[in-house]
C-alpha positions in Angstrom: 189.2 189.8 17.4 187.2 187.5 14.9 183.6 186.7 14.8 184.1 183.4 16.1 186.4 183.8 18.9 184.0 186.5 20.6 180.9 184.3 20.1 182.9 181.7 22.2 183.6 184.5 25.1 180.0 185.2 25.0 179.4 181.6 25.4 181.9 181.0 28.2 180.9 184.0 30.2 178.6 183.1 33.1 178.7 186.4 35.2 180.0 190.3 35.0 179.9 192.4 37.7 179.4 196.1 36.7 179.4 199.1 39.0 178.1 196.9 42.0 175.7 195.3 40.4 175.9 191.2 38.4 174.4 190.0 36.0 174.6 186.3 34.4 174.0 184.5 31.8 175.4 183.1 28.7 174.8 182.8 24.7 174.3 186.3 24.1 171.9 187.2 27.3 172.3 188.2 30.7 170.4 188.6 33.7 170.2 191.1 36.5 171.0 189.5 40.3 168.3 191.4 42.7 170.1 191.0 45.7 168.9 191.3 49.9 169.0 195.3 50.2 168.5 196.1 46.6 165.5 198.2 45.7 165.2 197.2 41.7 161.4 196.5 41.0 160.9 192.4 40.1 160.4 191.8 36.4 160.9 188.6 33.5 164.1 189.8 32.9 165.7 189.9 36.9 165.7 187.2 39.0 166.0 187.3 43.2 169.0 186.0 44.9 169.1 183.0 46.9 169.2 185.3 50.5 166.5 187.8 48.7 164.5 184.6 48.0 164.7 183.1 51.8 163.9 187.3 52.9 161.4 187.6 50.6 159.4 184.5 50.9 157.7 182.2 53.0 159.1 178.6 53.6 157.7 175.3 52.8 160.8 173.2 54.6 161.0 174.7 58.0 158.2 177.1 60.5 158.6 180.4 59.1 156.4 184.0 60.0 155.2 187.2 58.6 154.2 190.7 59.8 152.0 191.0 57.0 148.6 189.9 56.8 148.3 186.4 54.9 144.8 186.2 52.7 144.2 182.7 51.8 141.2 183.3 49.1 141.2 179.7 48.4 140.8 178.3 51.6 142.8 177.1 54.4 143.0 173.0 54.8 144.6 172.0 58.3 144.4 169.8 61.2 144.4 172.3 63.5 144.3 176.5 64.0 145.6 178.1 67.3 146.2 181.5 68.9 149.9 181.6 71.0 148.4 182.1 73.6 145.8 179.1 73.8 145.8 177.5 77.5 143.8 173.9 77.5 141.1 173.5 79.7 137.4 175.3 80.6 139.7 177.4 83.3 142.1 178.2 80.2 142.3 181.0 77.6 142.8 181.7 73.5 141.1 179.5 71.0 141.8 176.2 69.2 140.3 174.1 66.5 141.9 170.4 65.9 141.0 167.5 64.2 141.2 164.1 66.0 142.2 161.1 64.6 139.1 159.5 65.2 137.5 162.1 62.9 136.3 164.6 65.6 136.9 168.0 65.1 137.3 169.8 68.5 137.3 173.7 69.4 138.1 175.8 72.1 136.5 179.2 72.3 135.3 181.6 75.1 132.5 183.3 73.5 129.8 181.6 70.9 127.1 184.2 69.3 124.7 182.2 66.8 122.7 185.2 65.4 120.0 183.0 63.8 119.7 179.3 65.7 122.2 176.8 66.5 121.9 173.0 66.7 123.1 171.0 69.1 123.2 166.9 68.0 124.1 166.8 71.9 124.8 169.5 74.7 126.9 168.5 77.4 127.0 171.0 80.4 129.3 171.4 83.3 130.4 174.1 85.9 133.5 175.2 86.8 134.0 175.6 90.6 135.9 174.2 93.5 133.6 170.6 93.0 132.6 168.9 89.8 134.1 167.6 86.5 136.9 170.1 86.7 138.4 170.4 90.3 140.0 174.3 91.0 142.1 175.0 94.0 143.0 178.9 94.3 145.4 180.2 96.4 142.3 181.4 99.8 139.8 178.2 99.4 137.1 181.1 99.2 134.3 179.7 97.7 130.6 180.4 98.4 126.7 180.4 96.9 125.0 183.5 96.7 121.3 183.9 98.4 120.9 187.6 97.9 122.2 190.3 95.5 122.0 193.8 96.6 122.8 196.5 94.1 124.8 199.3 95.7 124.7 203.1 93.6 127.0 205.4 93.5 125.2 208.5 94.1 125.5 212.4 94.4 125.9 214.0 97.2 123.4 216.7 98.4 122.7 219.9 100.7 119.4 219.8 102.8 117.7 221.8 100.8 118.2 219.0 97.6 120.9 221.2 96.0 123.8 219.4 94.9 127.3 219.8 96.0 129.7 221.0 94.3 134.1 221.3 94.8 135.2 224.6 93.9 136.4 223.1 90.4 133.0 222.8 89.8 132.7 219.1 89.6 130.1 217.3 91.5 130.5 215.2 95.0 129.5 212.1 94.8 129.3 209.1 97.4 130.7 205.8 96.4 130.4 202.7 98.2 133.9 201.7 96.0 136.8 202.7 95.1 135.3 202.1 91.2 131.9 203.6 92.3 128.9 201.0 92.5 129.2 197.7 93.9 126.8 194.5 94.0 126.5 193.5 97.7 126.6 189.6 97.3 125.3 187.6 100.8 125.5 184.1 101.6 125.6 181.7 104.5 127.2 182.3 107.4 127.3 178.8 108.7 125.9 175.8 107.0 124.1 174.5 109.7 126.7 172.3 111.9 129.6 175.5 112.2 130.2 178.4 111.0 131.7 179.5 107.7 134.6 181.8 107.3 134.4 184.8 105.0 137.9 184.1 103.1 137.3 186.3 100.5 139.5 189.6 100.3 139.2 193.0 99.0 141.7 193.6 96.2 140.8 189.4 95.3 139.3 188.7 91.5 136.2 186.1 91.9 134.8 184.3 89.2 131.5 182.6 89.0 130.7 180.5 85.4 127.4 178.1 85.1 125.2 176.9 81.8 121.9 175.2 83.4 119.3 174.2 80.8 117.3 171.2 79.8 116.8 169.3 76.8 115.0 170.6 74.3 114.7 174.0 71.8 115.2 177.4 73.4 115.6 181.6 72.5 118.4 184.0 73.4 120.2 180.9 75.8 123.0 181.7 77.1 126.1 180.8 79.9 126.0 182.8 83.0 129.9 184.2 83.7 131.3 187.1 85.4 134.3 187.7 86.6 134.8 190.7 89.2 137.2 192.6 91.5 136.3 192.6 94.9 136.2 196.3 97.0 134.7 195.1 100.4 133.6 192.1 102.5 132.1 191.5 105.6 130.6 188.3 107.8 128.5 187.0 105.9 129.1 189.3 102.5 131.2 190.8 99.5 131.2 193.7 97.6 132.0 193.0 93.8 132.5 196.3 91.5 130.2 197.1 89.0 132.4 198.8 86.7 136.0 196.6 87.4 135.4 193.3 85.8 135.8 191.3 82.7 134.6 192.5 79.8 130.9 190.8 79.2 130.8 189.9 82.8 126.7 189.7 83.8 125.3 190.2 87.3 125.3 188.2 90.0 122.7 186.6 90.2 121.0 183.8 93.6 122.2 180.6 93.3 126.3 181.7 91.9 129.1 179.6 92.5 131.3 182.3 93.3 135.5 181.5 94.0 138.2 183.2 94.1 140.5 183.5 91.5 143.4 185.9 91.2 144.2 189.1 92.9 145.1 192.7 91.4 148.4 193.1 93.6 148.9 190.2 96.6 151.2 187.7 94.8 150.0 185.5 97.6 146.4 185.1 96.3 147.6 184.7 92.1 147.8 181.1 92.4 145.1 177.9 91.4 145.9 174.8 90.4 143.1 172.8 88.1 142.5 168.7 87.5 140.2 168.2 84.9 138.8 165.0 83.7 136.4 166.4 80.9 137.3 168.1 77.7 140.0 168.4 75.5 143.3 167.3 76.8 142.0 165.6 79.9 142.7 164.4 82.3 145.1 167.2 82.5 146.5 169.2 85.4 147.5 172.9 85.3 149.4 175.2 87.6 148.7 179.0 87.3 150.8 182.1 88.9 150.4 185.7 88.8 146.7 185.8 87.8 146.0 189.4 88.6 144.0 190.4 85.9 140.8 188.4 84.0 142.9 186.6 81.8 144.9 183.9 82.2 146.7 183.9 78.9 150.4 183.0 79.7 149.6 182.7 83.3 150.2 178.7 83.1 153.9 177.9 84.5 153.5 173.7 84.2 150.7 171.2 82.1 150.6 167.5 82.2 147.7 166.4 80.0 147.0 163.9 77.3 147.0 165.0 73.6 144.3 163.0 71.5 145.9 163.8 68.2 149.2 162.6 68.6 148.5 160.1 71.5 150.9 161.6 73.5 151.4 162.6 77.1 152.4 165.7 77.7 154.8 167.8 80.6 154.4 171.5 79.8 157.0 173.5 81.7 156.2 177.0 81.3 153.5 178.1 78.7 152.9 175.8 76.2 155.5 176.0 72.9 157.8 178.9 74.8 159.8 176.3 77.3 161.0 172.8 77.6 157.8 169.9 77.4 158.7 166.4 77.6 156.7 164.0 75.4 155.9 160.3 76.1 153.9 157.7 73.8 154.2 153.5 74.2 155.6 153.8 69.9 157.9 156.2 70.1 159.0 156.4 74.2 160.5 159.3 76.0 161.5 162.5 74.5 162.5 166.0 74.7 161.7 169.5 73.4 164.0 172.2 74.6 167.4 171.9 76.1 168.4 169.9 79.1 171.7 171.0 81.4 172.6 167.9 83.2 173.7 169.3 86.8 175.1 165.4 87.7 175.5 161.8 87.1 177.9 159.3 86.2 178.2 156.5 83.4 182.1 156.8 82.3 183.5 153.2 81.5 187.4 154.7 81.0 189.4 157.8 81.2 188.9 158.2 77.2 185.1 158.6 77.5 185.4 161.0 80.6 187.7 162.8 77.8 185.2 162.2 75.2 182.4 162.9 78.1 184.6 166.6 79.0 185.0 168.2 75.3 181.1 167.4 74.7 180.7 169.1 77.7 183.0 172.0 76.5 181.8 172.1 73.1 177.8 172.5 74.2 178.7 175.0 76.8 180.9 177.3 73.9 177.5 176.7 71.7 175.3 177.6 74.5 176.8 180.7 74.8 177.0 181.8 70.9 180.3 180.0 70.2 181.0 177.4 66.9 183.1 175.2 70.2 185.4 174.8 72.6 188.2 176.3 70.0 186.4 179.1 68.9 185.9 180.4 72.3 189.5 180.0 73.4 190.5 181.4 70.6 188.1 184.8 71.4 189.4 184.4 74.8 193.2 185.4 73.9 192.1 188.0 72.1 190.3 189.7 74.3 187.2 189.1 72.8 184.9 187.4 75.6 183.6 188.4 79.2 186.8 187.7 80.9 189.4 189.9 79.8 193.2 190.2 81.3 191.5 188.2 84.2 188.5 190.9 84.9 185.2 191.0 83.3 184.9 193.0 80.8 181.6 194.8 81.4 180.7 196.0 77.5 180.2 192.3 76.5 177.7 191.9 79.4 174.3 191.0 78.2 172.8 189.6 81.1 169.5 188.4 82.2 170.0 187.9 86.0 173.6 189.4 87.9 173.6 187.8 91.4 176.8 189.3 92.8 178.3 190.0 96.6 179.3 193.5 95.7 179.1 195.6 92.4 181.7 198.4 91.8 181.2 200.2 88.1 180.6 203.7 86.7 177.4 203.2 85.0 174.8 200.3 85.2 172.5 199.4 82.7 170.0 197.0 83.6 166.2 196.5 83.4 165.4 195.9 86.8 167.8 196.4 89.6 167.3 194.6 92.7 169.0 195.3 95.9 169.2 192.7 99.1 171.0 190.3 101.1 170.7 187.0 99.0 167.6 186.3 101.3 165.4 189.4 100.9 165.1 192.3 98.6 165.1 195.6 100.5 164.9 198.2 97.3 164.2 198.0 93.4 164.2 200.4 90.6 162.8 199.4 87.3 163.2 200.7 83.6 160.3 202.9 83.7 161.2 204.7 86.5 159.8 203.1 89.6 162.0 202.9 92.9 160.9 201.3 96.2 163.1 201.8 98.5 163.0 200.7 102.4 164.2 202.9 105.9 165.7 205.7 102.9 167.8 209.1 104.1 167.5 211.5 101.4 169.7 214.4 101.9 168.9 217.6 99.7 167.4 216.6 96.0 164.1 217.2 93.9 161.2 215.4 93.8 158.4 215.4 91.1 154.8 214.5 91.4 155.4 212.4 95.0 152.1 210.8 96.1 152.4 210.1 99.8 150.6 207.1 101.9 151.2 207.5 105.2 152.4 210.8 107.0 155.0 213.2 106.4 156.8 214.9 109.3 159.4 217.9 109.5 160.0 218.2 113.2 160.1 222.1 114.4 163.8 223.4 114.5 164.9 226.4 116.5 166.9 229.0 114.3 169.3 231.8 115.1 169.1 235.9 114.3 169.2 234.9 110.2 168.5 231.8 108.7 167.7 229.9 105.6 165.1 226.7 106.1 165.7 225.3 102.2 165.2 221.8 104.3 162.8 222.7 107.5 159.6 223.6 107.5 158.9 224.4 111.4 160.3 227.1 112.7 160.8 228.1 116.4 162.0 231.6 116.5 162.2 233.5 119.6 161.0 237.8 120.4 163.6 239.9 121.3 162.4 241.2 124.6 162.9 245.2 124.6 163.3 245.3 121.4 162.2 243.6 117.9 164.2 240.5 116.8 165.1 240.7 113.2 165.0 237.2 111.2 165.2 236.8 107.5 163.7 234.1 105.3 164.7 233.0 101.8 162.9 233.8 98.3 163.5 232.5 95.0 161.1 230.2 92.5 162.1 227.2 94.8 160.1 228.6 97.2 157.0 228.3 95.2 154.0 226.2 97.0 156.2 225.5 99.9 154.4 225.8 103.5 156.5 227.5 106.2 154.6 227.4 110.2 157.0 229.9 112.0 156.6 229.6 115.9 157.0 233.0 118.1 158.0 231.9 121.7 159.4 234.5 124.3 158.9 237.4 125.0 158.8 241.1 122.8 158.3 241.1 118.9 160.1 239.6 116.2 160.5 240.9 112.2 160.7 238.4 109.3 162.1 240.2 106.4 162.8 239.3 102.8 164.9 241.2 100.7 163.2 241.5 97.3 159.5 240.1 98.4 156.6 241.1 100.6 154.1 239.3 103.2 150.6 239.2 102.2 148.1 239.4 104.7 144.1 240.5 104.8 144.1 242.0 101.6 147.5 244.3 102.2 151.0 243.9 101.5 154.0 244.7 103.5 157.6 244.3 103.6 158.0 242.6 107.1 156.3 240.1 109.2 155.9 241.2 112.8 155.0 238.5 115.2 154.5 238.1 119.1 153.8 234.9 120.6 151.9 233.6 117.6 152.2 231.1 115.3 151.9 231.3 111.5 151.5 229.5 108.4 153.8 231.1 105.2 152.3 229.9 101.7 155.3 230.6 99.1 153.1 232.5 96.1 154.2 232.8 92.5 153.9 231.8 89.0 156.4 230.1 86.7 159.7 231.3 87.9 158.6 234.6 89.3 158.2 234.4 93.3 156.2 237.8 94.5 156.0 236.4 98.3 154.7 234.9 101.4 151.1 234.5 101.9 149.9 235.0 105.6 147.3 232.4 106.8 146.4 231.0 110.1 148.0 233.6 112.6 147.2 232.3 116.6 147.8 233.6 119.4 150.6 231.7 120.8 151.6 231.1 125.1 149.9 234.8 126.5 148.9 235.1 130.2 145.1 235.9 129.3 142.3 235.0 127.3 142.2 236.4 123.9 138.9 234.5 123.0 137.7 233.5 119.8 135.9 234.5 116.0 132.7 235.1 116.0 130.6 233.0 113.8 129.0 235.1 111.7 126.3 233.5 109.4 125.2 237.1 107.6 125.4 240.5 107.7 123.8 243.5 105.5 121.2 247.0 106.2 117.7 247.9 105.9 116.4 250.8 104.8 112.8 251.2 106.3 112.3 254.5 104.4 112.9 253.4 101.1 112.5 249.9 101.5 116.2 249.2 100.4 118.8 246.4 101.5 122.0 245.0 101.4 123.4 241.8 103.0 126.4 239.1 102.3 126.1 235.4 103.8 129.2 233.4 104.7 127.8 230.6 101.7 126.3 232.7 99.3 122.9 231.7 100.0 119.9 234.2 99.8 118.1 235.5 102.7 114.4 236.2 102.5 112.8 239.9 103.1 109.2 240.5 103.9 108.2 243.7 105.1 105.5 243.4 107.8 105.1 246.9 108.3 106.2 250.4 107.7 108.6 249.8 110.4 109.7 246.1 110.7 110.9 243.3 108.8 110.6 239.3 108.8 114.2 238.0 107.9 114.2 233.8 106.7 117.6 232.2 107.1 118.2 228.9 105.0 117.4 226.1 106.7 120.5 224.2 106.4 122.2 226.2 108.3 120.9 223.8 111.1 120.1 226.8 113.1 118.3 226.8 116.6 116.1 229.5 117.8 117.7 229.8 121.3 121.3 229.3 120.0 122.0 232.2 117.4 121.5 236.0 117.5 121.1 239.1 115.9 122.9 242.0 116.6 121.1 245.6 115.3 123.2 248.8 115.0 121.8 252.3 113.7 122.9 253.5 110.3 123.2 256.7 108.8 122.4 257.0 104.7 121.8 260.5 103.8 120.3 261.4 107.4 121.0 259.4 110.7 118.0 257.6 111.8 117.2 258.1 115.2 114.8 256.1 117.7 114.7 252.9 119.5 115.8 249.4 118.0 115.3 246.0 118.5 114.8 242.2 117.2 112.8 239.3 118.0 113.6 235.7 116.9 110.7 234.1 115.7 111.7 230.5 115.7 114.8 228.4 114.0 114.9 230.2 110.8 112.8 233.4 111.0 113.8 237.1 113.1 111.8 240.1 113.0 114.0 243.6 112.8 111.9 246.4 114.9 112.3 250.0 114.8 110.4 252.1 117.2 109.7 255.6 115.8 111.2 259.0 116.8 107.8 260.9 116.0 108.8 261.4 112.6 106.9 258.8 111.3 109.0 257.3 108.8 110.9 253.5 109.8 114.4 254.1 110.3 117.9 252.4 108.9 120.0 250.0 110.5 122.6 247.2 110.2 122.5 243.4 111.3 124.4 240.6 111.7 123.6 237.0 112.3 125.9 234.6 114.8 125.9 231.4 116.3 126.4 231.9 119.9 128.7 229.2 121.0 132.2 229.1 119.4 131.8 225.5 117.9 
């Protein structure tokens, strides 16, 4: 090809696609396309496509956002700055800073901290309560002023001796007067001098107190007074608010609060206020909250009307502000929407053609509303099979459904984030994405359950069984004795058997054996292959570890229904020896505590019991046995009790002249 006619190619050749990738250009150059997914590094010799471009960066003709932090090192210039979740109002929540038109600048903050000193040209206060420039109404009308603070410890719990007690994990008891451990006790008046005053506050209610008092002039380390607290008890004429449940940077109560209620951590029924302010920013303005049940109400606000100074506009928040519908009104510009309107009814058609005008609108926004180009384009999906109604059936994998309200559901699977069972009037059970059921009057039949915590009591009524049986599902047992001769009954083993609690009633008359086949009964330190019973009643403790089950412990065996009196266990406090001879001595209390020895003579001893025991001279004794160690010691025994805590072990001599050896043993006398 000559020269010339392949400089003209190269002239007329705008693009080349080469193994995937374009390039453009013309006159002898080219230049590579970076395209959306393509991971070629930016240089002078590439350029972005347009859909890289709009991926890529931010836009200047439309709102646009970014994951990634912005750093503005020249500055930022703009009439206003606000968080999403900004809520007008002193009763409100986020931050804001605007510029008026007048040339005020206006910002909306809940906490200020001026390290070195702040200025004020002028300092207007207010208060928030149920009175004042900003009117609240909560969901109780408990409102009150406190006159006394008490503060209310959590504290340890201890023995009489001042030792502190301890749970067998080794952590220490402790008494608290809340469910969150201390609590300000928080009085006021009962009645305000005409009739009496009822305590509307309730436990499980949030209450909120918030007050700036100071005068004019200069001042250090001023501050508001706010806190905001859950409340664990109340009473006539009081409330307990938690110490440690609250808002972050909540203070203390203090005389002379304003203290309403505001919110609740679970009754729906006490998550509602209402607010009409005439003072601040966007007043006057009127807000309705629901579901405040936690010390924030940051998307809490379901409907605003208020006045915005910037625009001069009025506004009708539905929902919280810039996530729903708002309609907009100003005497320039009129009445206007944001958001989308469905219009339910009405008339207004002159002639049939604009009812047929009137109809494809309709059928066109309802195709759109549902992700369709129009009317067309969703009859066209429709025939082929393409939308939720399919060969005159819905077609359940195009389902993507917030809310299902249906008569009767029939599918194999159903995937939904909350499922809500009822009768169109009342919801009777739930069950949730992460798990949680509630369910109301529920059979269960067979089935596993995992880390159940119960409210309320659990019953398993006792069920008489035959010569063999398996009680997988009862845990009472009536079995009967065989009369003449034993009964045999067998019980069931296996790792499902683990921590399960068996009570097995004996009735009748003659024995009865409980036998397992490849596990044994465990009972007062021994083991054994069968559990004999007559007329008691037992308590079965299934005992293994991981998916070994070794068998049955035995606890609480009564005697059950006999003809006399078999009595009842000692209580014994102590036991142990003393050796007069040698001055050597043993003992064991029932606690572990120490006993205390003194030896008054070469043949008697002063014993000291603890204290807290709560032991009474004329209601416990001792009991004195002879011992033999090495040689029996002979002669004449005895004890005296002294007083509540002290006895004095005698022994009277045989003529050898040595003291002698014996054993002891402390009770209570009554069985209680």
């Amino acid at each position: 090809m000559p020269y010339s006619r392949l400089n003209d190619v190269e002239e007329k050749l705008e693009s080349i696609t080469y193994k995937g990738h374009t390039y453009v250009g013309g006159g002898g150059s080219s230049i590579y396309v970076i395209k959306t997914n393509d991971s070629t590094a930016p240089s002078d010799s590439n350029v972005f496509s347009a859909k890289r471009s709009l991926a890529t960066l931010l836009r200047k003709d439309k709102e646009d956002q970014t994951n990634y932090l912005i750093k503005l090192l020249g500055g930022i210039i703009s009439p206003f700055l606000t968080s999403p979740d900004f809520v007008t109002g002193m009763m409100g929540a986020g931050m804001s800073f605007s510029s008026e038109k007048g040339g005020e600048s206006v910002g909306w903050i809940d906490k200020l901290y001026v390290r070195k000193k702040a200025i004020f040209q002028l300092l207007s206060i207010m208060e928030t309560e149920l009175a004042g420039a900003s009117f609240m109404f909560n969901a109780s009308g408990a409102r009150a002023t406190i006159t006394k603070v008490e503060f209310i410890e959590k504290k340890g719990i201890r023995f009489k001796d001042g030792k502190g007690v301890k749970f067998s994990d080794g952590k220490r008891g402790y008494s608290s007067p809340g469910t969150y451990g201390s609590v300000y006790r928080c009085y006021f008046l009962a009645d305000d001098g005409e009739k009496a005053i009822e305590n509307r506050f309730k436990p499980g209610n949030l209450v909120r107190s918030q007050s700036f008092n100071i005068k004019e002039g200069a001042y250090d380390g001023v501050s508001n007074h706010y806190w905001w607290r859950l409340v664990e008890n109340v009473g006539d004429n009081w409330i307990e608010v938690s110490v440690n449940h609250c808002d972050e940077g909540s203070d203390i109560p203090a005389v002379g609060d304003v203290m309403v209620q505001l919110g609740d951590v679970s009754d729906t029924d006490f998550q509602a206020a209402i607010v009409l302010s005439a003072y601040g920013d966007g007043a006057p303005y009127l807000t309705f909250y629901q579901g405040i049940n936690s010390y924030s109400l940051s998307e809490r606000d379901i409907l605003t009307a208020r006045y915005d100074r910037v625009t001069k506009e009025c506004r009708f928040q539905i929902g919280h502000e810039g996530k729903n519908g708002c309609f907009l009104y100003s005497p320039s510009k009129g009445l206007r929407v944001e958001g989308m309107i469905e219009v339910l009814g009405g008339n207004g058609m002159s002639n049939f053609d604009d009812a047929l005008d009137f109809a494809e609108q309709v059928n066109d926004r309802m195709a759109q509303y549902i992700g369709y180009d129009g009317w067309e384009s969703l009859v066209g999906e429709a025939l082929a099979g393409r939308t939720i109604i399919k060969g005159g059936v819905i077609n359940t994998d195009l389902i993507n459904a917030a809310v299902i309200i249906t008569s009767e559901l029939i599918a194999g699977a159903i995937k939904a984030k909350k499922l809500e069972i009822g009768d169109g009037k009342k919801i009777y059970s739930t069950i949730d994405t992460d798990g949680r059921a509630t369910f109301v009057d529920v059979t269960a039949i067979n089935g596993y359950f995992e880390d159940v915590l119960m409210r309320g009591s659990l019953r398993s009524p006792f069920s008489k069984v035959s010569d063999s049986f398996n009680t997988n599902y009862n845990d009472n047992i009536i079995i009967e004795g065989g009369g003449s001769w034993t009964k045999v009954y067998s019980i069931p083993t296996g790792k499902e058997q683990i921590g399960r609690k068996i009570t097995v009633c004996c009735i009748g008359t003659g024995e009865a054996s409980i036998s397992s086949s490849n596990a044994k009964f465990y009972e007062y330190g021994r083991s054994y292959n069968e559990l004999i019973l007559n007329k008691e009643i037992v308590q079965l403790i299934g005992y293994g570890l991981g998916d070994t089950f070794y068998g049955w412990i035995v606890t609480c065996r009564e005697d059950l229904d006999v003809n006399y009196a078999m009595g009842r266990p000692d209580k014994v406090l102590a036991r142990g020896y003393v050796d007069l001879r040698d001055d050597s001595k043993k003992y064991y209390t029932f606690d572990g505590s120490s006993l205390s020895f003194t030896k008054v003579s070469s043949k008697s001893y002063k014993v000291t019991i603890p204290s807290q025991w709560g032991t009474v001279k004329d209601e416990y004794m001792v009991m004195v046995t002879p011992m033999s160690r090495g040689s029996f010691s002979s002669g004449t025994y005895y004890v005296r009790i002294e007083n509540n805590t002290e006895f004095t072990l005698h022994y009277m001599s045989d003529g050898t002249g040595r003291g002698g050896a014996f054993f002891f043993e402390v009770k209570r006398m009554g069985f209680y």
